[in-house]
C-alpha positions as CSV (number, residue, x, y, z in Angstrom):
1,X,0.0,0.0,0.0
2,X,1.4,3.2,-0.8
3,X,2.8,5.6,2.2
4,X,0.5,8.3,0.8
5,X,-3.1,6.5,1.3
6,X,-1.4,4.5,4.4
7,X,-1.3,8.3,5.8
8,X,-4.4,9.5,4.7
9,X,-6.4,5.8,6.2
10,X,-5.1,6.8,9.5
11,X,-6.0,10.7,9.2
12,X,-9.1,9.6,8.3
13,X,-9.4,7.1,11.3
14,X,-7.9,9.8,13.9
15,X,-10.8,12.0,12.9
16,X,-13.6,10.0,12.2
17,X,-16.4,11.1,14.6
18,X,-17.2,8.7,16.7
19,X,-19.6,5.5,16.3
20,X,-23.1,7.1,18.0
21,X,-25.2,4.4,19.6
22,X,-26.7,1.9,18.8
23,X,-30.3,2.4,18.8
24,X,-31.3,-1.2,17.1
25,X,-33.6,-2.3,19.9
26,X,-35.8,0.9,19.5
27,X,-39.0,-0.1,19.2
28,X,-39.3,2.9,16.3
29,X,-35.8,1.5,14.1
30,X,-36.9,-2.4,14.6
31,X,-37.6,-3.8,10.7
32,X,-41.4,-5.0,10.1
33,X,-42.2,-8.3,9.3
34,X,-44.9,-7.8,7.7
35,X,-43.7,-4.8,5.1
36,X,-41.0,-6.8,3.3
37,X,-39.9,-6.3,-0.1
38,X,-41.5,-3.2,-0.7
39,X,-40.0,-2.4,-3.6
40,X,-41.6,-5.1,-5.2
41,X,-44.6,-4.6,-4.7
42,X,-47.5,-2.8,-6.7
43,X,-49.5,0.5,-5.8
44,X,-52.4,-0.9,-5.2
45,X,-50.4,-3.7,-2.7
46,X,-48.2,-0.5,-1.1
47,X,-52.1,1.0,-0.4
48,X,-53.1,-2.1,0.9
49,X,-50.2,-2.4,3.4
50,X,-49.8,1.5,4.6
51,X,-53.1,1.5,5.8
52,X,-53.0,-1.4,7.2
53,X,-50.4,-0.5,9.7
54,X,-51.9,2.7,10.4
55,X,-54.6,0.7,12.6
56,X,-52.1,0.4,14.7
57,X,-51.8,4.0,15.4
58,X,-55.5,4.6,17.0
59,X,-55.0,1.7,18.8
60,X,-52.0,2.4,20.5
61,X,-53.6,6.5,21.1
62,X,-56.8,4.5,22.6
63,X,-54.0,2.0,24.9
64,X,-52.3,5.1,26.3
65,X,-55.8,7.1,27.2
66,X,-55.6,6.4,31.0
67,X,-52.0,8.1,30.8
68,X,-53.2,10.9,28.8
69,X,-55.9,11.7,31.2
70,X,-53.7,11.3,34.1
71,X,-51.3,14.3,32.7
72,X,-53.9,16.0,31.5
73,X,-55.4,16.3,34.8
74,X,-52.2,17.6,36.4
75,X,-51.7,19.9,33.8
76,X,-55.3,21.5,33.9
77,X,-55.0,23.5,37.3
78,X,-51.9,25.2,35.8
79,X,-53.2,25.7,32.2
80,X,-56.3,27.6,33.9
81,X,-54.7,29.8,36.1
82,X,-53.2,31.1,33.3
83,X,-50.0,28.8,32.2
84,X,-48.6,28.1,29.1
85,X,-48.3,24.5,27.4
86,X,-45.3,24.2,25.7
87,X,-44.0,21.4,23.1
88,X,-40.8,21.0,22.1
89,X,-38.8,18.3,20.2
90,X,-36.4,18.0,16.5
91,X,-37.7,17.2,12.9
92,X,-41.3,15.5,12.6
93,X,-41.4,15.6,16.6
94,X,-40.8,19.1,16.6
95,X,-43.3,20.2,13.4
96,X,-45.7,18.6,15.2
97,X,-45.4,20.5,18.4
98,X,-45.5,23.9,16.4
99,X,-48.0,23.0,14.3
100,X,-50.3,22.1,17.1
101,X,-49.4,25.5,19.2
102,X,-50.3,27.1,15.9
103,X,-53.3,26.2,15.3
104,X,-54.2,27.3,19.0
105,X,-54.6,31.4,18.4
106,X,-57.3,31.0,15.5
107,X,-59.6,27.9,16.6
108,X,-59.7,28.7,20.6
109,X,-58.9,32.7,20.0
110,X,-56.3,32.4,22.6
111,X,-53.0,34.5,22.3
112,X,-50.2,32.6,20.4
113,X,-48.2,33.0,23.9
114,X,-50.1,30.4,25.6
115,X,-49.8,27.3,23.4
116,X,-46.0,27.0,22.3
117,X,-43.6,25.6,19.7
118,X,-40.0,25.4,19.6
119,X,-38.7,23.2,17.1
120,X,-34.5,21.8,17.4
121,X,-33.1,24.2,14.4
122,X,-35.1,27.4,14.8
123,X,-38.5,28.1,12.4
124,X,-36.0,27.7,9.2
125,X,-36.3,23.8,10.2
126,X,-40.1,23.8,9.6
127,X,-39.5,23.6,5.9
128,X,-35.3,22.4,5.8
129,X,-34.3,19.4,7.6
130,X,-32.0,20.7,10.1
131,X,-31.6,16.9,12.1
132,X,-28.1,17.7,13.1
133,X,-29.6,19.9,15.8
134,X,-31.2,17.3,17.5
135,X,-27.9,16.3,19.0
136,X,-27.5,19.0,20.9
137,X,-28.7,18.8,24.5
138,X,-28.9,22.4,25.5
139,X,-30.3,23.4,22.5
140,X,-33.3,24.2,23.8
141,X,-32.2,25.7,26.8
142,X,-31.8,29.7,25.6
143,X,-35.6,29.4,23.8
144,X,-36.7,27.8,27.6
145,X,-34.8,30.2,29.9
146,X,-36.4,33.1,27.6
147,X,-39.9,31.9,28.5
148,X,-39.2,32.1,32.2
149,X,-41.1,29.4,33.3
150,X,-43.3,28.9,36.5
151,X,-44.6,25.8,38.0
152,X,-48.5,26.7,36.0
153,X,-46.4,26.4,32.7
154,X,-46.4,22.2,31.3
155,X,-43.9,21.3,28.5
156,X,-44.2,18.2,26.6
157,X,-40.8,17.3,25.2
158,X,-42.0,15.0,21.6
159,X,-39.3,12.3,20.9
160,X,-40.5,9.0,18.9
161,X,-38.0,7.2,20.1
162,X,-37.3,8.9,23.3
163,X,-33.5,9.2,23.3
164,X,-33.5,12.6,21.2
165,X,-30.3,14.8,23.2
166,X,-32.5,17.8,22.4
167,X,-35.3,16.9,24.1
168,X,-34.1,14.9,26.9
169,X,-31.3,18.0,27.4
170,X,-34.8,20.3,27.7
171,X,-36.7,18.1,30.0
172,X,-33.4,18.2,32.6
173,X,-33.4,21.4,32.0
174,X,-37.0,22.0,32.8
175,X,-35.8,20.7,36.2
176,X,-32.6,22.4,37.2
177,X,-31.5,24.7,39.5
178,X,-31.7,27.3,36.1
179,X,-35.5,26.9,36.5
180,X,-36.8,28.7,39.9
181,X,-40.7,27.0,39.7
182,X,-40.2,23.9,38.2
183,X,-42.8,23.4,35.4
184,X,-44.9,20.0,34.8
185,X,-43.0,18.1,32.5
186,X,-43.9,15.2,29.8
187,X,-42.6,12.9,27.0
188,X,-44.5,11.9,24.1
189,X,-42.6,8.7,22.9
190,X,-43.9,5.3,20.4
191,X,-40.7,3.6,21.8
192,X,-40.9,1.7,25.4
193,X,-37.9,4.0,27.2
194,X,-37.2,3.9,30.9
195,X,-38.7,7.2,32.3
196,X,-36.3,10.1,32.5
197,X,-35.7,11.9,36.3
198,X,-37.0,14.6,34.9
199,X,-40.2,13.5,33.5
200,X,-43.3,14.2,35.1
201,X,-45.6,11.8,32.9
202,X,-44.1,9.7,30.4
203,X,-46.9,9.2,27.4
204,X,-46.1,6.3,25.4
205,X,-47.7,5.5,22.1
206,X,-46.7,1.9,21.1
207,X,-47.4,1.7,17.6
208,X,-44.7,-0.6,16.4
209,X,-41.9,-0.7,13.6
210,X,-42.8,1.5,10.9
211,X,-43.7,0.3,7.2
212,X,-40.5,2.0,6.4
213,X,-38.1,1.0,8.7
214,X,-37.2,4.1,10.9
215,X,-39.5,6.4,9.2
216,X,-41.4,7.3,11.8
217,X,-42.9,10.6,9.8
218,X,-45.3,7.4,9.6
219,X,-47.2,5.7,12.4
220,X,-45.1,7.9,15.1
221,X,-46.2,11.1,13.7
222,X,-50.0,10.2,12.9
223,X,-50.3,8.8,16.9
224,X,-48.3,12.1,18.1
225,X,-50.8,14.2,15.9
226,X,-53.6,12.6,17.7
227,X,-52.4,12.7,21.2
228,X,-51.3,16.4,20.9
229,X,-54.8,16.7,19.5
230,X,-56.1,14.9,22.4
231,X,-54.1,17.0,25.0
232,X,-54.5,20.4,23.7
233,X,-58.4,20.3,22.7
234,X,-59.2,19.0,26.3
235,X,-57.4,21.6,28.3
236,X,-59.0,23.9,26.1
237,X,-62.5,22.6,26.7
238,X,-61.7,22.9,30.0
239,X,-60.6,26.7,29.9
240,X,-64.3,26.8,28.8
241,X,-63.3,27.7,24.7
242,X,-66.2,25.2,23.5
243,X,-69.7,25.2,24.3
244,X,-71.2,22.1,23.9
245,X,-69.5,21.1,20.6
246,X,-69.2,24.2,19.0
247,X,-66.2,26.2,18.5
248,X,-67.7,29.5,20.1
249,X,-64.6,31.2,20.4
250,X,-63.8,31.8,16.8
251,X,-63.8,35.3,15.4
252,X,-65.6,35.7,12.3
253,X,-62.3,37.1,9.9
254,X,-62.8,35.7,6.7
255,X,-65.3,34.1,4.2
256,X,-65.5,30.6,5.5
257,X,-65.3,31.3,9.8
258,X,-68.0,34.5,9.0
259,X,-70.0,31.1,8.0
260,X,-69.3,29.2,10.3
261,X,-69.8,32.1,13.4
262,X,-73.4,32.5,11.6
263,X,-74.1,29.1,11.7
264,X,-73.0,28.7,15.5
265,X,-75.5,32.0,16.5
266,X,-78.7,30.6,14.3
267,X,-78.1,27.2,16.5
268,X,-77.9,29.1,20.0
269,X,-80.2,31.5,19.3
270,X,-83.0,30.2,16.7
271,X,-82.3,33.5,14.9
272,X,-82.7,33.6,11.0
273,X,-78.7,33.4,8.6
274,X,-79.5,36.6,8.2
275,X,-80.4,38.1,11.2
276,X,-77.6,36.1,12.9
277,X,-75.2,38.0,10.2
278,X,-76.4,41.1,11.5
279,X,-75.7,40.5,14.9
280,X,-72.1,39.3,14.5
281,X,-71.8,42.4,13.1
282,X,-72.7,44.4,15.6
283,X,-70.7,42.2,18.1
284,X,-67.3,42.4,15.9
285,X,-67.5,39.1,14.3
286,X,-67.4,37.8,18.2
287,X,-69.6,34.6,18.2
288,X,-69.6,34.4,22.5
289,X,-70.5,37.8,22.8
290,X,-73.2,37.8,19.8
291,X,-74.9,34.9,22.1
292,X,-75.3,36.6,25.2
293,X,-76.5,40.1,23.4
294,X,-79.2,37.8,22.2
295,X,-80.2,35.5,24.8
296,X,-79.5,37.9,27.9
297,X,-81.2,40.6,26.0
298,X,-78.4,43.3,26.4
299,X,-76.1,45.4,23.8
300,X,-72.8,44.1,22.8
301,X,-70.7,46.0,25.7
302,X,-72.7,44.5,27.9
303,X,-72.6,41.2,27.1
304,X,-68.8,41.8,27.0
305,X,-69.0,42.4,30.4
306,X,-71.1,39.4,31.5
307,X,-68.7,37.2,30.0
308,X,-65.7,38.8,31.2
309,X,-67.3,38.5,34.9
310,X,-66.8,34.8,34.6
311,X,-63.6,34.3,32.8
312,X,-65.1,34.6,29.6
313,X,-67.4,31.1,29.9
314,X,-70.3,31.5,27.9
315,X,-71.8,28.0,30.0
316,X,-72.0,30.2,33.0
317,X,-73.5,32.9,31.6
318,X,-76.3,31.1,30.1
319,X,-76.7,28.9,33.1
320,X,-78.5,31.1,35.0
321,X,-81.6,31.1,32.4
């Protein structure tokens, strides 16, 4: 061999990053039996066989519900008295966290501080693949410290195979002496991990080797979605932003939610589509306070004021009829 590529082997040996664990006996990298030889396999078959496995994902959301209610119970008290629920985690984890705290501000018409996302990468790794940052374990900790958190605040730490530095790094950090009221703390994992010190509640969502293996974009990510679903739509039923099952909260700001805030007014008030129009106009497009002007028999300032007397539930305001 010639001295030249002898030298550069041994260069290349004496910096070669290290071998990183091995994480073969997570549930989320273990092969599937039963997706074999994909590539051989029509469109029609690969059909077949995706949504197959996806049964697995409600079933495995269904198998963790006496978890999810546990947390969700410890978390309410906080989240009502004004506390934040905050996700966190890298790649698909971490979309899904910010896409759920996104979705908060214009379905429950809660301020985009009180449901939040912070993804391993910054916002540019919502559309780029930035995976390299989820090595880091203080990653998160500059984007926590900023949020100053108090024991009302809850943050969910999203890994699917709950060994993500990132998130892990966050939830111990959550914990420290850098944090003066400890918040609630959870993981959201489909891998069977040992609980961390510093998890509170430790959500598990078995759904098995994925179709591809390790993608877990797949089954992961559609039980995640649903268990974030399941987590944030409660406590916000609970804060009192849905009456009966209507979203009463929105704001009337566009074509299609000026609709749908007429349709919720004809329903709680027997009022004509047209009439109700006229009345969410002369409430600002608010569909709560549109209600109470209507059933309490009051202007629009003074239904304002009804609702704000009880922390803006529109349940206790009507109550009393």
């Amino acid at each position: 061999m010639p001295a030249t590529l002898k030298a550069t082997i041994r260069c290349t040996m004496k910096h070669a990053d290290p071998m990183p664990p091995n994480r073969a006996h997570i549930d989320t990298e273990k092969r599937n039996p039963r997706t074999r030889d994909l590539h051989t396999r029509s469109t029609a078959e690969l059909v077949e066989i995706i949504t197959a496995e996806d049964r697995d994902v409600v079933a495995a959301v269904k198998r963790a519900g006496p978890r999810l209610t546990k947390f969700i119970e410890a978390a309410e008290p906080g989240f009502l008295a004004g506390g934040r629920l905050i996700y966190l985690g890298a790649g698909t984890s971490g979309r899904l966290g910010v896409l759920d705290a996104s979705e908060a501000p214009p379905t429950f018409q809660v301020p985009p501080t009180r449901v939040v996302g912070i993804i391993a990468g910054g916002d540019g790794a919502l559309r780029k693949s930035s995976e390299g940052a989820e090595d880091d374990a203080a990653g998160a900790h500059e984007a926590l410290k900023a949020l100053n958190l108090t024991s009302n605040d809850t943050v969910i730490g999203i890994a699917a195979g709950g060994t993500t530095p990132y998130v892990l790094g966050a939830m111990d950090f959550c914990k420290s002496a850098h944090t003066k009221a400890p918040p609630l703390t959870a993981l959201v994992t489909c891998s069977s991990v040992d609980k961390p010190d510093s998890v509170d509640h430790l959500l598990t969502l078995k759904t098995g080797p994925e179709v591809i293996t390790g993608s877990t974009r797949m089954k992961a990510g559609s039980a995640t979605k649903m268990a974030l679903n399941i987590i944030s739509t409660t406590l916000m039923i609970r804060l009192g932003k849905v009456y009966d099952n209507l979203m009463v909260d929105v704001k009337a700001t566009n074509a299609k939610l000026r609709d749908r805030a007429a349709r919720i007014v004809q329903q709680l008030t027997s009022l004509t589509r047209e009439d109700a129009f006229a009345l969410l106009d002369r409430c600002d497009g608010e569909v709560k306070t549109a209600v109470v002007a209507h059933r309490k028999e009051v202007d629009s300032s003074r239904a304002r004021e009804l609702l704000a007397s009880v922390d803006g539930r529109i349940d206790r305001v009507l109550q009393s009829e």
